[in-house]
HTML snippet that shows the backbone in 3Dmol.js (N, CA, C, O; Angstrom):
<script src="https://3Dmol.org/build/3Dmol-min.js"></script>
<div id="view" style="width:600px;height:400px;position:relative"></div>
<script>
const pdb = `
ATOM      1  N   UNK A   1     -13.922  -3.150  10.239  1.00  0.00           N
ATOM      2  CA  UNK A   1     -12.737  -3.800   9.729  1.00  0.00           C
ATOM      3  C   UNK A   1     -12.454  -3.321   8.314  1.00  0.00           C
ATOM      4  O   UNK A   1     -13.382  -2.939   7.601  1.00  0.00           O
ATOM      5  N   UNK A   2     -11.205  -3.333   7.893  1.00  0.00           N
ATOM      6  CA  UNK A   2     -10.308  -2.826   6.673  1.00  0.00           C
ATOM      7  C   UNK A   2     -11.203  -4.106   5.828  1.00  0.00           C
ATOM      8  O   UNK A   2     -11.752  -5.113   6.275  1.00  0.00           O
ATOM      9  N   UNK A   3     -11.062  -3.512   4.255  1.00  0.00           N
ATOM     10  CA  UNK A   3     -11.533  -4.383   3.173  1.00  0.00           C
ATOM     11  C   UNK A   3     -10.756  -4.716   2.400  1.00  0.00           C
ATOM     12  O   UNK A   3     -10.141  -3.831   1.805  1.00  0.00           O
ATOM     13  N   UNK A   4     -10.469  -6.152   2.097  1.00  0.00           N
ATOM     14  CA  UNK A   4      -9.300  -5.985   1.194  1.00  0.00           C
ATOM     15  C   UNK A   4      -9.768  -7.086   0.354  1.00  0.00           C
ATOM     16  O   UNK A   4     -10.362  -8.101   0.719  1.00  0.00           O
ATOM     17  N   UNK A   5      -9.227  -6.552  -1.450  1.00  0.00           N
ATOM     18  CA  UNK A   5      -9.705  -6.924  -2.565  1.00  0.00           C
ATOM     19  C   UNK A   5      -8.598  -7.847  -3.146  1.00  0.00           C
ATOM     20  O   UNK A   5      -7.678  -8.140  -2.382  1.00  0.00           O
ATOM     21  N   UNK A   6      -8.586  -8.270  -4.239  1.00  0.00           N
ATOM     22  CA  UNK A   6      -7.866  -9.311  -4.930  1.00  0.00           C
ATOM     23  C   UNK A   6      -8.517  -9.266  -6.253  1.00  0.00           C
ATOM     24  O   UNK A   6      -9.510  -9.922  -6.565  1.00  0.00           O
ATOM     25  N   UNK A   7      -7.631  -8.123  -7.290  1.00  0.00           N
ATOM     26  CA  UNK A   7      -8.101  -8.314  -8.231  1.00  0.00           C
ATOM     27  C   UNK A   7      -8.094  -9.654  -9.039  1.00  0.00           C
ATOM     28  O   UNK A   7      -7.123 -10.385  -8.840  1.00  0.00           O
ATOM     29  N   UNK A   8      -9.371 -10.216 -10.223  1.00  0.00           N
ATOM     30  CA  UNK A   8      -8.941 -11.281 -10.743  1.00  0.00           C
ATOM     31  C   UNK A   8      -7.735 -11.360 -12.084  1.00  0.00           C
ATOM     32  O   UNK A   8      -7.898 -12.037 -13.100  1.00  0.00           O
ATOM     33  N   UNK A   9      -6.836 -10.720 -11.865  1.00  0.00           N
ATOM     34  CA  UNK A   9      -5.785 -10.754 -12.811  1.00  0.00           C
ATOM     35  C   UNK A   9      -4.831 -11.654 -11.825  1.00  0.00           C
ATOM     36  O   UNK A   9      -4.077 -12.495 -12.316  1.00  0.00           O
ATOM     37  N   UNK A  10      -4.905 -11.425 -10.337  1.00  0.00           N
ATOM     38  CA  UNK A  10      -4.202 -12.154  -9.376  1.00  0.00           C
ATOM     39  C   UNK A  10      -5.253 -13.544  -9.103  1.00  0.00           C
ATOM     40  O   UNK A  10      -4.718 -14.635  -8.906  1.00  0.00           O
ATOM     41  N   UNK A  11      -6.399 -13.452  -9.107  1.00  0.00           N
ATOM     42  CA  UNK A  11      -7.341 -14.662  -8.860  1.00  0.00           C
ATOM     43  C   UNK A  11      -7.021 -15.713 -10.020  1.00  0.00           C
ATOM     44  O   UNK A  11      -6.986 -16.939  -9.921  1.00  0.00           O
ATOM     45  N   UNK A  12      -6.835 -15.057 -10.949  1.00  0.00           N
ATOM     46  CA  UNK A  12      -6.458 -16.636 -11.761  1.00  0.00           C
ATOM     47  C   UNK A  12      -5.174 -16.978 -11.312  1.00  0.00           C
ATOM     48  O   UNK A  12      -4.737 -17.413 -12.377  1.00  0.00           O
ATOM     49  N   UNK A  13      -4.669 -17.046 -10.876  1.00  0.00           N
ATOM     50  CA  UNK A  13      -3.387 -17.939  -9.938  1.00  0.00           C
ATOM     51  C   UNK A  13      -3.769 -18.609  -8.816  1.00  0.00           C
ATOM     52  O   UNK A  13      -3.700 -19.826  -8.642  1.00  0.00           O
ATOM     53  N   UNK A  14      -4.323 -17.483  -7.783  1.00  0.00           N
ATOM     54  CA  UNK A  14      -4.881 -18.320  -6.522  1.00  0.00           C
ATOM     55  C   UNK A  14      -6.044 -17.564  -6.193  1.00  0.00           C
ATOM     56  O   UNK A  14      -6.333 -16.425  -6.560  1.00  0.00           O
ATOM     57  N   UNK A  15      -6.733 -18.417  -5.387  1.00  0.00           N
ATOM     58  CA  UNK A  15      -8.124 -18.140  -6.067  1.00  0.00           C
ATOM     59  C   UNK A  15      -8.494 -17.325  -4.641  1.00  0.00           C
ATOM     60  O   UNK A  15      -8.788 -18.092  -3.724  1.00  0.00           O
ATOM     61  N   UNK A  16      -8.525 -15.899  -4.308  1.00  0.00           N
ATOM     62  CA  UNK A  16      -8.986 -14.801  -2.679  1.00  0.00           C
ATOM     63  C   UNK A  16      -9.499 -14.412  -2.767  1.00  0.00           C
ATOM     64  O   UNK A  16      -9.243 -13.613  -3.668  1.00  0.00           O
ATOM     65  N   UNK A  17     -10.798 -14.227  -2.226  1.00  0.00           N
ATOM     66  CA  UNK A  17     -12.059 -13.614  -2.402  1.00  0.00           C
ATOM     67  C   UNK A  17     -12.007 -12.590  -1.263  1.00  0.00           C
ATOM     68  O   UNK A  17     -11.490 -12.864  -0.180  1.00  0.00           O
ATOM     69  N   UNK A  18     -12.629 -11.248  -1.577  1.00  0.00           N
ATOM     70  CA  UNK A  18     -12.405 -10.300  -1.165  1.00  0.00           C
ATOM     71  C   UNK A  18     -12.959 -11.057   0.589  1.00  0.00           C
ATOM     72  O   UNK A  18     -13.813 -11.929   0.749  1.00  0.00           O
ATOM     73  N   UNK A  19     -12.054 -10.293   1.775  1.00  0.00           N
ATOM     74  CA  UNK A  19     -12.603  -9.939   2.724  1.00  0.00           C
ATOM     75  C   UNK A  19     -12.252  -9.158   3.576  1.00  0.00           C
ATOM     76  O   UNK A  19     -11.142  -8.628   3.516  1.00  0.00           O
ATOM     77  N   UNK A  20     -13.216  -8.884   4.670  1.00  0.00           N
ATOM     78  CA  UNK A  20     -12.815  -8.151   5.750  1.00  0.00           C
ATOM     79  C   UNK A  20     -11.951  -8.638   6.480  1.00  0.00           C
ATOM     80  O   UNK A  20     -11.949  -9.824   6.809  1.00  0.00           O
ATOM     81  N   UNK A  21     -10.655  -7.363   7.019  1.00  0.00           N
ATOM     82  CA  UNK A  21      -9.413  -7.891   7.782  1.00  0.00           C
ATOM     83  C   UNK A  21      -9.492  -6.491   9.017  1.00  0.00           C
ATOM     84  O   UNK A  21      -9.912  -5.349   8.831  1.00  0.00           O
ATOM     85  N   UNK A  22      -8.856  -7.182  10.420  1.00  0.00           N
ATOM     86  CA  UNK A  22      -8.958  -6.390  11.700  1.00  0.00           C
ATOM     87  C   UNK A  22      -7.440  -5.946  11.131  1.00  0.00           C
ATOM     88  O   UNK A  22      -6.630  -6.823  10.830  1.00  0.00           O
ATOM     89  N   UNK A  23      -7.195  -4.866  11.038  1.00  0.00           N
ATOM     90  CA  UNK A  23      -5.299  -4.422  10.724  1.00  0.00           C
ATOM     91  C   UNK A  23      -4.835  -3.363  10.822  1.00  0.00           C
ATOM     92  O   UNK A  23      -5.140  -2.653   9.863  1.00  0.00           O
ATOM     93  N   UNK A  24      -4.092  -2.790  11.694  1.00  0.00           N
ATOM     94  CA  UNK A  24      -3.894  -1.203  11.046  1.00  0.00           C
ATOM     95  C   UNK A  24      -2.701  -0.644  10.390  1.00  0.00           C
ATOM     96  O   UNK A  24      -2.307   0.514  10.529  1.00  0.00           O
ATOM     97  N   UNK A  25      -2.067  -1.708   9.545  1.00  0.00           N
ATOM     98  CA  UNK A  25      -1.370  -2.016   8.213  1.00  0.00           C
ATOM     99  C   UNK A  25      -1.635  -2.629   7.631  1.00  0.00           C
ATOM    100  O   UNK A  25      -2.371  -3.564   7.948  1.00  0.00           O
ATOM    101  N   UNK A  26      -0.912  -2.325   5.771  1.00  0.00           N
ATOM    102  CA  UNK A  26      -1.413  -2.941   4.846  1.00  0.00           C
ATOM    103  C   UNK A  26      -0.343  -3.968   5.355  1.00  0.00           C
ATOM    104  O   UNK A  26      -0.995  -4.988   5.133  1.00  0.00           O
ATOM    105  N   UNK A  27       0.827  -4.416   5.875  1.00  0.00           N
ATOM    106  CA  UNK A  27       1.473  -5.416   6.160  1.00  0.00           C
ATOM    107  C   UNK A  27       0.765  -6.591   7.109  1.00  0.00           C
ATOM    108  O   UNK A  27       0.990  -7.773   6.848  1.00  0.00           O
ATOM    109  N   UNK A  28      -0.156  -6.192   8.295  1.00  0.00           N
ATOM    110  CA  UNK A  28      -0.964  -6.595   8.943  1.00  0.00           C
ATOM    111  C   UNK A  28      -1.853  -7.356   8.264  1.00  0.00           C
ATOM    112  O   UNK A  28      -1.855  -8.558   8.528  1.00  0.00           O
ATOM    113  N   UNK A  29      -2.906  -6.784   7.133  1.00  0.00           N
ATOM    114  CA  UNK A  29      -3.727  -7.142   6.169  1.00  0.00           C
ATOM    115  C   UNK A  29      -3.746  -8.249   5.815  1.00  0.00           C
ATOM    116  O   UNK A  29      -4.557  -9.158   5.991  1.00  0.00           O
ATOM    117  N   UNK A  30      -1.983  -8.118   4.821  1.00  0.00           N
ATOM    118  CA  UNK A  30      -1.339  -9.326   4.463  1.00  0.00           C
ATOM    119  C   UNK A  30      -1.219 -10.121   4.860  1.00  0.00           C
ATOM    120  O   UNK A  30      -1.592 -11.175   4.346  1.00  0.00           O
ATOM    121  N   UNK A  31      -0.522 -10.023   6.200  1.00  0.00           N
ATOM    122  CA  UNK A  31      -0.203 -11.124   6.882  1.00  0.00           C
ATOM    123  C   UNK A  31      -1.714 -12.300   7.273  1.00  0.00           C
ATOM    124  O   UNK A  31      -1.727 -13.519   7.440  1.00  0.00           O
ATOM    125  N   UNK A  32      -2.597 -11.499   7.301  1.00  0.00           N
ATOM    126  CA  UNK A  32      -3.858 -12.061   8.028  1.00  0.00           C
ATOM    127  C   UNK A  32      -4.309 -13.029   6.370  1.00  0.00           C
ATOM    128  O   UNK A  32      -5.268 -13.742   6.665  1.00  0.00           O
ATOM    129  N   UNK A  33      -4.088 -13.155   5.478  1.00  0.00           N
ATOM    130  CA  UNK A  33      -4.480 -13.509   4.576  1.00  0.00           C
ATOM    131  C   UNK A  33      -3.612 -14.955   3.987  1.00  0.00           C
ATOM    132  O   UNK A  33      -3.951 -16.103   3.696  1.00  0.00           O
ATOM    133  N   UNK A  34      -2.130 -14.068   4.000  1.00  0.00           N
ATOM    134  CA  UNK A  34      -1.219 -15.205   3.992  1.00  0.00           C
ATOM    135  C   UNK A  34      -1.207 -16.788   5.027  1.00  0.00           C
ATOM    136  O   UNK A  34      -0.703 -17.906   4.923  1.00  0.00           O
ATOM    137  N   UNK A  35      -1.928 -16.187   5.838  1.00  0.00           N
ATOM    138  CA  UNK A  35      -1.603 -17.496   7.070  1.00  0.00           C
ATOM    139  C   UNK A  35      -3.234 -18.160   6.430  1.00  0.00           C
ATOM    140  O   UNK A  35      -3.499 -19.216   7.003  1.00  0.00           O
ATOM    141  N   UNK A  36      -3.967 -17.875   5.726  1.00  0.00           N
ATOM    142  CA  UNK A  36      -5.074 -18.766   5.456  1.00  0.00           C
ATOM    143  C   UNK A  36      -4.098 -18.944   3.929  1.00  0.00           C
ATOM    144  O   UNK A  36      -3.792 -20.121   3.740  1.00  0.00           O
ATOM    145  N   UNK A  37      -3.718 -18.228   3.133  1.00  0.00           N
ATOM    146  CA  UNK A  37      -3.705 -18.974   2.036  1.00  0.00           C
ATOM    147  C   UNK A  37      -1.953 -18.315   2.080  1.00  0.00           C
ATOM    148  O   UNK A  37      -1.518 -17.198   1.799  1.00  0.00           O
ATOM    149  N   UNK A  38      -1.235 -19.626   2.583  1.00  0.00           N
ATOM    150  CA  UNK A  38       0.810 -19.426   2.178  1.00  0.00           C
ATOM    151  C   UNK A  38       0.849 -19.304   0.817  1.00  0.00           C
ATOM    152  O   UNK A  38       1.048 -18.117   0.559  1.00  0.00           O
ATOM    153  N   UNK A  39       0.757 -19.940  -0.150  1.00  0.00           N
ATOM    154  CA  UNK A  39       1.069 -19.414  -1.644  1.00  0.00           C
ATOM    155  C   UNK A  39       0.831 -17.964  -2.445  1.00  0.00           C
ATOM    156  O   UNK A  39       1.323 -17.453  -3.451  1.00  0.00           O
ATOM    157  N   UNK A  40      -0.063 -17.618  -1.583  1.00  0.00           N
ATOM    158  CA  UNK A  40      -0.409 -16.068  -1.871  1.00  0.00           C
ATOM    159  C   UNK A  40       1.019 -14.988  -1.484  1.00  0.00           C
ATOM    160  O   UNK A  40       1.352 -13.968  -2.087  1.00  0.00           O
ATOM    161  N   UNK A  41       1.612 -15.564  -0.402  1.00  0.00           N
ATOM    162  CA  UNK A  41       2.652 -14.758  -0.294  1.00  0.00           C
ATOM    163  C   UNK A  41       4.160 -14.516  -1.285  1.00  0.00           C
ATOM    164  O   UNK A  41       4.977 -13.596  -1.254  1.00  0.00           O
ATOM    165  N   UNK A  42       4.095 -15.819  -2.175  1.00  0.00           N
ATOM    166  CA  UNK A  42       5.077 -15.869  -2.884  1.00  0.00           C
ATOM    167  C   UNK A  42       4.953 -15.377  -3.954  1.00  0.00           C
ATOM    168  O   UNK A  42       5.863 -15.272  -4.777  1.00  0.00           O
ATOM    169  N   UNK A  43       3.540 -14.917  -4.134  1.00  0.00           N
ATOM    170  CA  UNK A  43       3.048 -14.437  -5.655  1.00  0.00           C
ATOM    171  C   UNK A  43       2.928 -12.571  -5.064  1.00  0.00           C
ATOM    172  O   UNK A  43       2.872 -11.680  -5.911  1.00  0.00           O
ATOM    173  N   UNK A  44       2.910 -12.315  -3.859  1.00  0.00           N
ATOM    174  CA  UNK A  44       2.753 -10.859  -3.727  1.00  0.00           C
ATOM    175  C   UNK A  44       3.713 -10.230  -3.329  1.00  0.00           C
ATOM    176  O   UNK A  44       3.974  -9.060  -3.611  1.00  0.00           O
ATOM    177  N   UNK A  45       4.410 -11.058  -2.537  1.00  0.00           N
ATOM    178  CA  UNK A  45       6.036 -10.187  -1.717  1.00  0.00           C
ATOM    179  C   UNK A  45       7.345 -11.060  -2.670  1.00  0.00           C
ATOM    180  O   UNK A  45       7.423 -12.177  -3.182  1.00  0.00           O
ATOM    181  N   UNK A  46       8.401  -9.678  -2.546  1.00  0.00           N
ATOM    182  CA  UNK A  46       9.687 -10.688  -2.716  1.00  0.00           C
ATOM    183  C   UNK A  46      10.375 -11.298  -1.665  1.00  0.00           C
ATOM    184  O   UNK A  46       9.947 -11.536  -0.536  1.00  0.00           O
ATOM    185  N   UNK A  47      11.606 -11.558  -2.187  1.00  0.00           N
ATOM    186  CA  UNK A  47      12.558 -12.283  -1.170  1.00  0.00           C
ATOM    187  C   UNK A  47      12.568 -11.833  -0.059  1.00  0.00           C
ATOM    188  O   UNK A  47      12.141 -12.559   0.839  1.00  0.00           O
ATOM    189  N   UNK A  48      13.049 -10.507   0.263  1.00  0.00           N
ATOM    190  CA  UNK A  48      13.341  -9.934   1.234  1.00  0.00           C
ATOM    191  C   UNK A  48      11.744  -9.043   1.712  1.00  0.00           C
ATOM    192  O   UNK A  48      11.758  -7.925   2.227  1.00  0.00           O
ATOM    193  N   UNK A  49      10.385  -9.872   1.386  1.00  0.00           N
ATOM    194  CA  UNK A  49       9.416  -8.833   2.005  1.00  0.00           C
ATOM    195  C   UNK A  49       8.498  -8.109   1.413  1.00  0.00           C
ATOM    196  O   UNK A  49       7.316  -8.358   1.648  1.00  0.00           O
ATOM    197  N   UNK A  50       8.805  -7.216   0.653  1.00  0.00           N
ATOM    198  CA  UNK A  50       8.929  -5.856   0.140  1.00  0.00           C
ATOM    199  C   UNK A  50       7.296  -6.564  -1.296  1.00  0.00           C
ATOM    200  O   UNK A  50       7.011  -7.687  -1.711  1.00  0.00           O
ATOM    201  N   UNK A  51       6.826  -5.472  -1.497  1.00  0.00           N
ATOM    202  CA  UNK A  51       5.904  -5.411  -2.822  1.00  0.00           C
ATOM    203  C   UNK A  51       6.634  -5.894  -4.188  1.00  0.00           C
ATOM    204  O   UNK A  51       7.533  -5.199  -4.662  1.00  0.00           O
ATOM    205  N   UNK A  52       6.226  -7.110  -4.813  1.00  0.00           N
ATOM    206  CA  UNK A  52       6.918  -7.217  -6.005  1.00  0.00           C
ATOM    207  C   UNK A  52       6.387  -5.961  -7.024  1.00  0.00           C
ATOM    208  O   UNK A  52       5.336  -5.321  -6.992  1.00  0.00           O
ATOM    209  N   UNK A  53       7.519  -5.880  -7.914  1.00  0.00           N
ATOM    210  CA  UNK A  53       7.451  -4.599  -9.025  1.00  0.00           C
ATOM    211  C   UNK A  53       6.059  -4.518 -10.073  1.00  0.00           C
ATOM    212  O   UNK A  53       5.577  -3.555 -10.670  1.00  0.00           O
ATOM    213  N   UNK A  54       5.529  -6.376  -9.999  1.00  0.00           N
ATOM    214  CA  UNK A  54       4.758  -6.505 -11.048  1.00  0.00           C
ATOM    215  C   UNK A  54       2.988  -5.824 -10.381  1.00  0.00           C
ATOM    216  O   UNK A  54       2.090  -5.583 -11.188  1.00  0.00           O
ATOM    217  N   UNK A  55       2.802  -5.626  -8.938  1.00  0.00           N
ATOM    218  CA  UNK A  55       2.087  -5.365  -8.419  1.00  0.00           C
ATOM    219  C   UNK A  55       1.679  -3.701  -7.954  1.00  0.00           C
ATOM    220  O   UNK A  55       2.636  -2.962  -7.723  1.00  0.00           O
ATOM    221  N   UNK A  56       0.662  -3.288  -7.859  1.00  0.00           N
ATOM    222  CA  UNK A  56       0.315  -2.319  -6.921  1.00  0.00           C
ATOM    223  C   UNK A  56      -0.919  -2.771  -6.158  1.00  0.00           C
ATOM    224  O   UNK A  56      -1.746  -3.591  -6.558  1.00  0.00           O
ATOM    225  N   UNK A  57      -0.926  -1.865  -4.554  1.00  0.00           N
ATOM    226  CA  UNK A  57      -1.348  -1.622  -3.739  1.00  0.00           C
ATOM    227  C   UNK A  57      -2.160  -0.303  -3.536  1.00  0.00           C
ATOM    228  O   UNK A  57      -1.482   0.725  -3.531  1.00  0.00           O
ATOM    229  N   UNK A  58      -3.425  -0.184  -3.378  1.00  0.00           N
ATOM    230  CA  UNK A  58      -4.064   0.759  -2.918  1.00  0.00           C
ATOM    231  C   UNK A  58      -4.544   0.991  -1.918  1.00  0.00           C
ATOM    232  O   UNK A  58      -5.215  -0.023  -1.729  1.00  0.00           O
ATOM    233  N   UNK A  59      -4.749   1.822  -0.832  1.00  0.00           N
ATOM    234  CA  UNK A  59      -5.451   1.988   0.238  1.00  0.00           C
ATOM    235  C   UNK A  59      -6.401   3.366   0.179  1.00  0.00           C
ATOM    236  O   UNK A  59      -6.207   4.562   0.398  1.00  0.00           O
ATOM    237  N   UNK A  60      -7.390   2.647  -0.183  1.00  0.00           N
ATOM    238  CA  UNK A  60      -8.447   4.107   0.144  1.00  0.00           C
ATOM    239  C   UNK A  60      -8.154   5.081  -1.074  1.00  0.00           C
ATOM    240  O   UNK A  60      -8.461   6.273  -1.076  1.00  0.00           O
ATOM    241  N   UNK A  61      -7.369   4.257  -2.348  1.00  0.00           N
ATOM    242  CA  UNK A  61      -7.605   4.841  -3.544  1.00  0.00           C
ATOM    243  C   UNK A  61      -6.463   5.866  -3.746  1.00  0.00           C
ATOM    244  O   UNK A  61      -6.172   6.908  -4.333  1.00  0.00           O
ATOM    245  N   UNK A  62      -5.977   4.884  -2.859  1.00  0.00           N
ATOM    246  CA  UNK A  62      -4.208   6.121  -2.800  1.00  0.00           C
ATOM    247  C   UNK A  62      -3.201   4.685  -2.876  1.00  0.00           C
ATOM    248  O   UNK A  62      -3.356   3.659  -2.214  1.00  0.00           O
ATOM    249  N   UNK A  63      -2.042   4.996  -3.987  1.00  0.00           N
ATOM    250  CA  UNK A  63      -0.676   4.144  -3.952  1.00  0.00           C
ATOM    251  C   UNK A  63       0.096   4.118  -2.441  1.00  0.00           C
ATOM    252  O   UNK A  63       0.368   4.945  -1.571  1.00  0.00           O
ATOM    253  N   UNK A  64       0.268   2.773  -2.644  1.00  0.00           N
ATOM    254  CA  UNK A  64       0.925   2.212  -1.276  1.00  0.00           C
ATOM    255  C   UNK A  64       2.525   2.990  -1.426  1.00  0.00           C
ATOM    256  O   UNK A  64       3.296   2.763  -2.358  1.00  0.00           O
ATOM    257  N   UNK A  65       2.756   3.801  -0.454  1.00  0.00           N
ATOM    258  CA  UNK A  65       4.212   4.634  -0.779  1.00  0.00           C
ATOM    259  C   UNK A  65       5.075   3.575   0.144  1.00  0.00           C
ATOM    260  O   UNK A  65       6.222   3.731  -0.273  1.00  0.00           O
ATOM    261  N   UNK A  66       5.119   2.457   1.310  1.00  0.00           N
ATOM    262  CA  UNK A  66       6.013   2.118   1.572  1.00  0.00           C
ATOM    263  C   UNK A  66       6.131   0.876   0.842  1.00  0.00           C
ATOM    264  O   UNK A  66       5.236   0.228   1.386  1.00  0.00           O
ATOM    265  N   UNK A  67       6.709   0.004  -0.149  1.00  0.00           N
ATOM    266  CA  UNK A  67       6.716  -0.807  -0.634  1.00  0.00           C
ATOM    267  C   UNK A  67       7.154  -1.741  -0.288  1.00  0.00           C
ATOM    268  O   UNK A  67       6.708  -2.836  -0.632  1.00  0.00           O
ATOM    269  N   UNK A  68       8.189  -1.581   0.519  1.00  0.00           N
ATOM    270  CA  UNK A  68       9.177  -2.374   1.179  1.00  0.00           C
ATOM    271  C   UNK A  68       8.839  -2.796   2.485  1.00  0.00           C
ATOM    272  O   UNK A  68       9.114  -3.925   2.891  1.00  0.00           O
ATOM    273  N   UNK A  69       8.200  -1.861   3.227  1.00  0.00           N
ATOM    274  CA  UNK A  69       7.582  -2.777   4.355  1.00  0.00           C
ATOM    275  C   UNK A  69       6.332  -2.397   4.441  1.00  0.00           C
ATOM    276  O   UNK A  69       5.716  -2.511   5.500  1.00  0.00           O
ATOM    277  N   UNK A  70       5.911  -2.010   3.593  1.00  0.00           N
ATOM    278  CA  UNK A  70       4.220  -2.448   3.194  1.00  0.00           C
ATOM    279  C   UNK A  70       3.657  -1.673   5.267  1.00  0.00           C
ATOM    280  O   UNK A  70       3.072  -2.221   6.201  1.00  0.00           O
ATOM    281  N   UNK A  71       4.128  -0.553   5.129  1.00  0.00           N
ATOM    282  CA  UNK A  71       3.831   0.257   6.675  1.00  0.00           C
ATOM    283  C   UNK A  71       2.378   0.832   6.901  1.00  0.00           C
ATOM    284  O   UNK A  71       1.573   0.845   7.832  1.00  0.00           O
ATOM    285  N   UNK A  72       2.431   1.342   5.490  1.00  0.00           N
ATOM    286  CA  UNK A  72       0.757   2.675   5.142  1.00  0.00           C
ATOM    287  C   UNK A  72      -0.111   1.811   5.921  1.00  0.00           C
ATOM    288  O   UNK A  72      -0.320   0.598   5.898  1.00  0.00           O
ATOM    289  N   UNK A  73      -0.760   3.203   6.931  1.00  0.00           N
ATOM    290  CA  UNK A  73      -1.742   2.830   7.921  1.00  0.00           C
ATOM    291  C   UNK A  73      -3.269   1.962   7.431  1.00  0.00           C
ATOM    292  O   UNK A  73      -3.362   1.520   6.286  1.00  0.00           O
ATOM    293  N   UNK A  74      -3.766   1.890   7.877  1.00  0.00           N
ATOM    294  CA  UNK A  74      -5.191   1.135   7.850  1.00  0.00           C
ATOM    295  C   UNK A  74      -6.377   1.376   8.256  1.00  0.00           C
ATOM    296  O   UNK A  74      -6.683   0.619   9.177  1.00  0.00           O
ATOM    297  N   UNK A  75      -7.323   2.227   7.922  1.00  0.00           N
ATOM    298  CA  UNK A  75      -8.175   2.926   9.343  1.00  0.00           C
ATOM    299  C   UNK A  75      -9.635   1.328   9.182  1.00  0.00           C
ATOM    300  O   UNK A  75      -9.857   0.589   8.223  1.00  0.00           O
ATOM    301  N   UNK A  76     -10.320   1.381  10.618  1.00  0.00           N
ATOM    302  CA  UNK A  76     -10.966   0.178  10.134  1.00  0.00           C
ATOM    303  C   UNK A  76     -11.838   0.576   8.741  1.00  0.00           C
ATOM    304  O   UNK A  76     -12.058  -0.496   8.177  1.00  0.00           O
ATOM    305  N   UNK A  77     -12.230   1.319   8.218  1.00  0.00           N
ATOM    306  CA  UNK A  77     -13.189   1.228   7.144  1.00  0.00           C
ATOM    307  C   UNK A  77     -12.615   1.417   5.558  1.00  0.00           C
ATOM    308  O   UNK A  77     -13.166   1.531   4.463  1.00  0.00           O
ATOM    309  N   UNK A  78     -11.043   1.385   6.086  1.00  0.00           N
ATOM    310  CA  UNK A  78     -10.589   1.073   4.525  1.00  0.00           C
ATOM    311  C   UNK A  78     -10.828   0.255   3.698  1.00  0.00           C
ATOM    312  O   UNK A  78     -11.581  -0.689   3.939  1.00  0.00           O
ATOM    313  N   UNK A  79     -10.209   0.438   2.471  1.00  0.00           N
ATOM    314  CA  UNK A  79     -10.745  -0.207   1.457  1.00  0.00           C
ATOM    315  C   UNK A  79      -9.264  -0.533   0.892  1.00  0.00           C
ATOM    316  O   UNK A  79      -8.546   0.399   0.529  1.00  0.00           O
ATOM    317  N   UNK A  80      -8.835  -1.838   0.826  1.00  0.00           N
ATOM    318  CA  UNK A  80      -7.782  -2.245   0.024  1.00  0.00           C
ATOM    319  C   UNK A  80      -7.436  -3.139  -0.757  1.00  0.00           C
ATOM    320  O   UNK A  80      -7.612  -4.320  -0.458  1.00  0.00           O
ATOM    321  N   UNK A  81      -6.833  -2.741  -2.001  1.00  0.00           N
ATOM    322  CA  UNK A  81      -6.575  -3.087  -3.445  1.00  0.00           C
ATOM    323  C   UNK A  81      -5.754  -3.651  -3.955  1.00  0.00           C
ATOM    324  O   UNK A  81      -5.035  -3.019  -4.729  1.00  0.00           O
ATOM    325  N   UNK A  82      -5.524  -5.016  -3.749  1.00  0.00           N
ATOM    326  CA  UNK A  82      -4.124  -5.531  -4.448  1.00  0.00           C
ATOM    327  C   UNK A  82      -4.234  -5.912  -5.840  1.00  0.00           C
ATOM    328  O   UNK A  82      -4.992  -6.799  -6.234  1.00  0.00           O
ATOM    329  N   UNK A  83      -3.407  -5.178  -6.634  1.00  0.00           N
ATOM    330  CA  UNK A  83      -3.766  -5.196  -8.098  1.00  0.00           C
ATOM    331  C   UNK A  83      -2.783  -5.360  -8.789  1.00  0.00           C
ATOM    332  O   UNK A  83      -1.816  -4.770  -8.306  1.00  0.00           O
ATOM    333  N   UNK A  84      -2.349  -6.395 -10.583  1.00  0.00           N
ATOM    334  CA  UNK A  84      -1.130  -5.886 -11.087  1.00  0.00           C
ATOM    335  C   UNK A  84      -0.927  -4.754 -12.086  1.00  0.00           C
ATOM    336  O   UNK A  84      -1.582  -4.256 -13.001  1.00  0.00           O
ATOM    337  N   UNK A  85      -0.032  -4.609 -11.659  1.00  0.00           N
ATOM    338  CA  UNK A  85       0.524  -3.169 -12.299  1.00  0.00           C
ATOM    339  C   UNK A  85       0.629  -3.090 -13.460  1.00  0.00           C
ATOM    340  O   UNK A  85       1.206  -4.024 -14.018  1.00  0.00           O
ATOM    341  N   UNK A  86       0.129  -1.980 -14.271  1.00  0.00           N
ATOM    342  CA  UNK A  86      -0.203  -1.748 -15.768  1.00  0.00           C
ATOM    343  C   UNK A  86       0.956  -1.167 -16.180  1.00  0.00           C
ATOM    344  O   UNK A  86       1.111  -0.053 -15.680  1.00  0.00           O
ATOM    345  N   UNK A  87       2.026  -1.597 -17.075  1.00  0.00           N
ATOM    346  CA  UNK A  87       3.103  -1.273 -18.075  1.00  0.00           C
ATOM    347  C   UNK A  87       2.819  -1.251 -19.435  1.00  0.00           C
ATOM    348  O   UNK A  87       2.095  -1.962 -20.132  1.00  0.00           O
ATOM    349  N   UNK A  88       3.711  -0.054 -19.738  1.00  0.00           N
ATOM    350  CA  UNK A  88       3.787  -0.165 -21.395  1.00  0.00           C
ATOM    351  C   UNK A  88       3.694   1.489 -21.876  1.00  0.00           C
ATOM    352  O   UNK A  88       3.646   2.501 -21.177  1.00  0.00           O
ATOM    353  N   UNK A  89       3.690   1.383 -22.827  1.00  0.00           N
ATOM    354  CA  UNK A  89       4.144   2.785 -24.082  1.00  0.00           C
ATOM    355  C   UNK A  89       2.818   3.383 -25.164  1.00  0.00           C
ATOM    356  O   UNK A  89       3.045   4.273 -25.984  1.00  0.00           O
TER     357      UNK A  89
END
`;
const viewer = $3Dmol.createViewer("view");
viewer.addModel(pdb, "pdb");
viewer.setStyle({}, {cartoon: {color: "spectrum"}});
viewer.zoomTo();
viewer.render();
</script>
């Protein structure tokens, strides 16, 4: 099974401890996480779905390229990274 993380920059809001998910999307992933914890979804997707701007996604140490429907495959021994996104000058 896929691994999926929760950095604690997102844990101090709601509190997800890394686990193993059966998925072969990072949308799949999600979903499997959201249905144990609903508030997690309002803090990671927007309105319409899609990756909020303040976030990134890694799979296997590579940026999530579909953002919007969160598609990028899943092999079972991935490793995935929901993290917020570092801005600035």
């Amino acid at each position: 099974m896929a691994h999926l993380f929760f950095a604690a920059s997102i844990q101090r809001h709601i509190a997800m401890p890394e686990r193993d998910v059966a998925a072969r999307s990072v949308d799949e992933a999600l979903s499997i996480v959201f249905a144990d914890e609903p508030r997690l979804r309002g803090y990671i997707l927007d309105d319409q779905g899609g990756l909020r701007r303040h976030l990134s996604v890694f799979v296997d140490g590579r940026p999530l390229r579909d953002r919007r429907r969160l598609s990028d495959p899943v092999e079972t021994d991935s490793r995935i990274y929901v993290v917020q996104a570092l801005s600035g000058g």
